[in-house]
C-alpha positions as CSV (number, residue, x, y, z in Angstrom):
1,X,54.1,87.5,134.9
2,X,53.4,86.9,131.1
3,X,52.9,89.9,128.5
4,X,50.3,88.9,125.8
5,X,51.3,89.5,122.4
6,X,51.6,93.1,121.3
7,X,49.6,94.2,119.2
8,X,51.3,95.4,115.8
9,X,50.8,99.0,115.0
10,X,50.7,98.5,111.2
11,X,48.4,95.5,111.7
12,X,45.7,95.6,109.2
13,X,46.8,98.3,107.0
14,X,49.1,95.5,104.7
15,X,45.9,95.0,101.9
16,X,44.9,98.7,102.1
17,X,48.9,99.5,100.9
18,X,49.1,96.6,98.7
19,X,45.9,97.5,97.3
20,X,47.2,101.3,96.4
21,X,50.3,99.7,94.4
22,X,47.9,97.3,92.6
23,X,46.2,100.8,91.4
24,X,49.5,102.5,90.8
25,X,50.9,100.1,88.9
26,X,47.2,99.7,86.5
27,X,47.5,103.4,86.6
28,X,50.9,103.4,85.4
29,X,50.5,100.5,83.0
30,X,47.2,102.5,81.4
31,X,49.8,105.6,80.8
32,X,51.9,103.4,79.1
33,X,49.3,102.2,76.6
34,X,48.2,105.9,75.9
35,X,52.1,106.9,75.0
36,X,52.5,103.2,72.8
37,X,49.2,103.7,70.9
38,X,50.1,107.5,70.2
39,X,53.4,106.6,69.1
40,X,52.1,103.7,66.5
41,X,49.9,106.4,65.2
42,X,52.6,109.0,64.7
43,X,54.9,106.3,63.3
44,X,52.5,105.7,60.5
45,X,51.7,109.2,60.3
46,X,53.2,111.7,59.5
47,X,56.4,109.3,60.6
48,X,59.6,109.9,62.4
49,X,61.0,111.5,59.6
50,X,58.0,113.8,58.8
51,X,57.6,114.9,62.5
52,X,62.0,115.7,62.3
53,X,61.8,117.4,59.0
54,X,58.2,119.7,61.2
55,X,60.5,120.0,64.2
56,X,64.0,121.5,62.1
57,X,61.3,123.3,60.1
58,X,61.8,126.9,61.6
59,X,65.6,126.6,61.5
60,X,66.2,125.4,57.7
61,X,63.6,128.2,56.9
62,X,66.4,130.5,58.0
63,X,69.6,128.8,57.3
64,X,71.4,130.1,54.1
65,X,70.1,128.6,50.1
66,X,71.4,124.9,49.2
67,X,72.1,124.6,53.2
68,X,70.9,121.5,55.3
69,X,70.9,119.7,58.6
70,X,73.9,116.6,59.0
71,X,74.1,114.1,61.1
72,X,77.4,113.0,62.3
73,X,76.7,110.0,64.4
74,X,75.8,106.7,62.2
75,X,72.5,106.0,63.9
76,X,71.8,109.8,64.6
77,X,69.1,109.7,61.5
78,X,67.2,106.7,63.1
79,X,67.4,107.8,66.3
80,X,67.4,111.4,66.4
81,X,63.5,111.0,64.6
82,X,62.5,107.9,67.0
83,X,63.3,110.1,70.2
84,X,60.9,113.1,68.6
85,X,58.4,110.6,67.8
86,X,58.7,109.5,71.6
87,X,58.7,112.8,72.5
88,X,55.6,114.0,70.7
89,X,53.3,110.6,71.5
90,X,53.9,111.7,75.1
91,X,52.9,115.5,74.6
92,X,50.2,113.8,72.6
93,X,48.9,110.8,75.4
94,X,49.8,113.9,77.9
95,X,45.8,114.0,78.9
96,X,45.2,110.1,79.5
97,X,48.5,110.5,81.6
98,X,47.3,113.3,83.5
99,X,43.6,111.7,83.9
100,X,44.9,108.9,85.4
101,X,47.0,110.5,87.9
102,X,44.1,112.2,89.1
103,X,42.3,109.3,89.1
104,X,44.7,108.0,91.5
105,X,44.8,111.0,94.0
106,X,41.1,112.0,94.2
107,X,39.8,109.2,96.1
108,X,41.9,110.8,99.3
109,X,40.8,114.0,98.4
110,X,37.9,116.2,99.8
111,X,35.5,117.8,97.7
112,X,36.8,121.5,98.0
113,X,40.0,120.2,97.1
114,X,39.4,118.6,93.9
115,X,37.6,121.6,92.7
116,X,41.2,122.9,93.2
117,X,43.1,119.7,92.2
118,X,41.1,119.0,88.4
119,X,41.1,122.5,87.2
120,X,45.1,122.9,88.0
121,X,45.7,118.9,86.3
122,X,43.8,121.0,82.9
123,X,45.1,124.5,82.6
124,X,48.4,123.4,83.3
125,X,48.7,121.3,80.4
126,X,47.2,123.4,78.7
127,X,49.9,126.2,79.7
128,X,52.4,123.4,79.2
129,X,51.6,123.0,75.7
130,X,51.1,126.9,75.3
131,X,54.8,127.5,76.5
132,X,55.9,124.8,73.3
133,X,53.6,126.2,70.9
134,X,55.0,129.7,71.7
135,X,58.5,128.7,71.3
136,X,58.2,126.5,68.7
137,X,56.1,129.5,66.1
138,X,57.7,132.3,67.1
139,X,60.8,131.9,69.5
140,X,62.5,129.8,67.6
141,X,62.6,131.1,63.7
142,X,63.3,135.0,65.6
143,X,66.1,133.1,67.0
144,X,67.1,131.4,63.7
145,X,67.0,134.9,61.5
146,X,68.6,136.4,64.2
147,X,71.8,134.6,64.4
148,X,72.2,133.9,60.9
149,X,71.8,137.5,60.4
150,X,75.1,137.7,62.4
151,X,77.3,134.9,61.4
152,X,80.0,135.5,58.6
153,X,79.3,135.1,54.9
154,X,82.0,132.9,54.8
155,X,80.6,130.3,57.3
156,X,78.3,127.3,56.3
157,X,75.9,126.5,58.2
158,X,75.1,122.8,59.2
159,X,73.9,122.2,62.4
160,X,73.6,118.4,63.5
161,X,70.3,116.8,63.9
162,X,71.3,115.6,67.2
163,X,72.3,118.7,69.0
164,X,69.6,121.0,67.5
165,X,67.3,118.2,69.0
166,X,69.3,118.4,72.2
167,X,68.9,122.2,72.2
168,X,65.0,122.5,71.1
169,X,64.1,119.6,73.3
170,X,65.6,122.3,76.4
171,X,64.3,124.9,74.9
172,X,60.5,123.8,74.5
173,X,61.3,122.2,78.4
174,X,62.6,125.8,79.8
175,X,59.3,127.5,77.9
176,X,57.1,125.3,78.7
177,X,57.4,125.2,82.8
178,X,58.0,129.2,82.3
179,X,54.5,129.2,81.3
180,X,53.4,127.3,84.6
181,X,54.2,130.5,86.6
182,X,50.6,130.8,87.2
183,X,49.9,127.4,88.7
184,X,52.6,128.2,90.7
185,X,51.5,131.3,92.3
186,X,47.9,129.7,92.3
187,X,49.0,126.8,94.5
188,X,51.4,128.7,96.6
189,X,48.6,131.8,97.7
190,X,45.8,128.3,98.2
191,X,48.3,126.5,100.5
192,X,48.9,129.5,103.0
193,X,52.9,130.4,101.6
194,X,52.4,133.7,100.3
195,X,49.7,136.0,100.8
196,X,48.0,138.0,97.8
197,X,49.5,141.1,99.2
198,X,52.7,139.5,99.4
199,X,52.8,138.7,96.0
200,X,51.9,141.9,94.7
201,X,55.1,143.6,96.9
202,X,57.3,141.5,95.4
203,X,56.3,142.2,91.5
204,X,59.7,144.4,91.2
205,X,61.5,141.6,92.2
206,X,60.1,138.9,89.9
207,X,60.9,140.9,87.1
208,X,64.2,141.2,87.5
209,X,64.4,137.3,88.4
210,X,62.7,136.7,85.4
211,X,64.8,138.4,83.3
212,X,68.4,136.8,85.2
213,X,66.7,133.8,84.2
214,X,65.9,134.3,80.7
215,X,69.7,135.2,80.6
216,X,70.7,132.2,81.9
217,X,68.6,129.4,80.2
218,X,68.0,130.8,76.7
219,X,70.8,131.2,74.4
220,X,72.6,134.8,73.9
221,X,70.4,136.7,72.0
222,X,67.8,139.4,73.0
223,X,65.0,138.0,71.0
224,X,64.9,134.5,72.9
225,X,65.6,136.2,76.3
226,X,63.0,138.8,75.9
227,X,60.6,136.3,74.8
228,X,61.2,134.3,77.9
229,X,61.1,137.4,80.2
230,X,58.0,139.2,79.6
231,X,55.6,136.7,79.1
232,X,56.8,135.3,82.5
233,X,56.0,138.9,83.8
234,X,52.7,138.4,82.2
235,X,51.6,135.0,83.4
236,X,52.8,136.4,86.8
237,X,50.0,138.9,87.0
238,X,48.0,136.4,85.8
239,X,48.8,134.3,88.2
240,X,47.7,136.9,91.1
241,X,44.2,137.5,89.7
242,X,43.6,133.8,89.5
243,X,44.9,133.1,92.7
244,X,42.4,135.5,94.0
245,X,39.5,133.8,92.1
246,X,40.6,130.0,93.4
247,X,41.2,130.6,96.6
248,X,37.6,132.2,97.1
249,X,36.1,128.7,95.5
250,X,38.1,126.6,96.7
251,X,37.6,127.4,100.4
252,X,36.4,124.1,102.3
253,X,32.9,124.8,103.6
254,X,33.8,125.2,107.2
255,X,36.2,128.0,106.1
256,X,33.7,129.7,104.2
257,X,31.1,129.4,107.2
258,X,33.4,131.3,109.2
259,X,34.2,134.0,107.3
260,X,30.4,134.7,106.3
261,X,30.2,134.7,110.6
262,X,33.0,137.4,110.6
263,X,31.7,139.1,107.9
């Protein structure tokens, strides 16, 4: 006896995917635009050069009289500032990016979750951002005066353009994600991983970590490490409070029924 055809599990669901990667990629392509337009803008103005000379700003301000940045690569001072241009358009585009990535995920989200979702999307840029800014004003010239403080009067210095781009590219990257410690802790205490209480026991513990990783990322000097270390301490007891205040409106209203009932 003959089987009908089987029916195809996945049948029907080809235009729904298809559909999703049509939005992706106009997402994506919408990103792009942001970071191209940002980058014409900051190519006119102030230029690559201007935005190199604003980023080796807090180190020449430290580096002995007469003494300058070199370059010893033959395209290091065109490419050097083209990279830092790139790198600034996409700090600067960084909201249009992050809009349309939420703009992407809410449609599959409920409504109690995207009062968690948008909120997290904003202050974690605006952490982000933070974390550079703080490294950038005061991180970076302590760390300057500090080591030229140390080094021998019969040194020179004259960093390359290149690798003091390498190393405040890292730095701005390690300081900026040290300052997302409270999106972090928000997200783990609203998805159920760690409990408030939990957190709170294991303060003693994050302090130390913080400050074996301030050792470890930050170049050998106390001023950087400690600068890493503590506000990481801060933003974690930051991080607790909010964590508290999300997770009581961010409850989905079934939840919240049933803890009025056992209340």
């Amino acid at each position: 006896m003959s089987e009908g055809p089987q029916k195809d599990e996945l049948e029907g669901t080809e235009a729904p995917f298809v559909s999703h990667l049509v939005e992706l990629r106009d997402r994506l392509v919408r990103a792009v635009i942001a970071i191209a337009i940002a980058f014409t803008v900051l190519a006119f103005w102030p230029g690559p050069a201007g935005l190199y000379d604003l980023l080796a700003a807090p180190l020449v301000a430290h580096l002995p009289k007469g003494a300058t940045l070199i370059a010893t690569n033959v395209i290091s001072p065109v490419l050097v500032p083209l990279k830092i241009t790139l790198m600034a358009a996409f700090m600067l585009a960084l909201p249009v990016v992050l809009y349309q990535l939420w703009a992407f995920v809410a449609p599959g989200l409920y409504s109690h979750e995207k009062r968690l979702v948008l909120p997290l999307v904003i202050s974690s840029t605006v952490l982000f951002v933070m974390g550079v800014a703080f490294c950038y004003f005061l991180v970076i010239p302590g760390m300057s005066k500090f080591i030229q403080a140390f080094a021998p009067a019969s040194i020179t210095a004259a960093p390359d353009i290149e690798q003091y781009f390498g190393f405040v590219l890292t730095l701005f990257l390690v300081f900026g994600i040290a300052f997302e410690v409270p999106i972090a802790v928000i997200v783990l205490a609203r998805m159920g991983v760690v409990t408030i209480e939990q957190l709170r026991k294991w303060r003693g513990y994050f302090i130390v970590a913080s400050f074996i990783v301030a050792a470890v990322v930050t170049p050998p000097d106390v001023i950087s490490q400690l600068a890493l270390a503590v506000p990481m301490c801060i933003l974690y007891e930051l991080g607790i409070i909010a964590a508290q205040i999300f997770i009581k409106t961010t409850k989905a209203p079934e939840d919240a029924a049933e803890d009025k009932t056992a209340a």
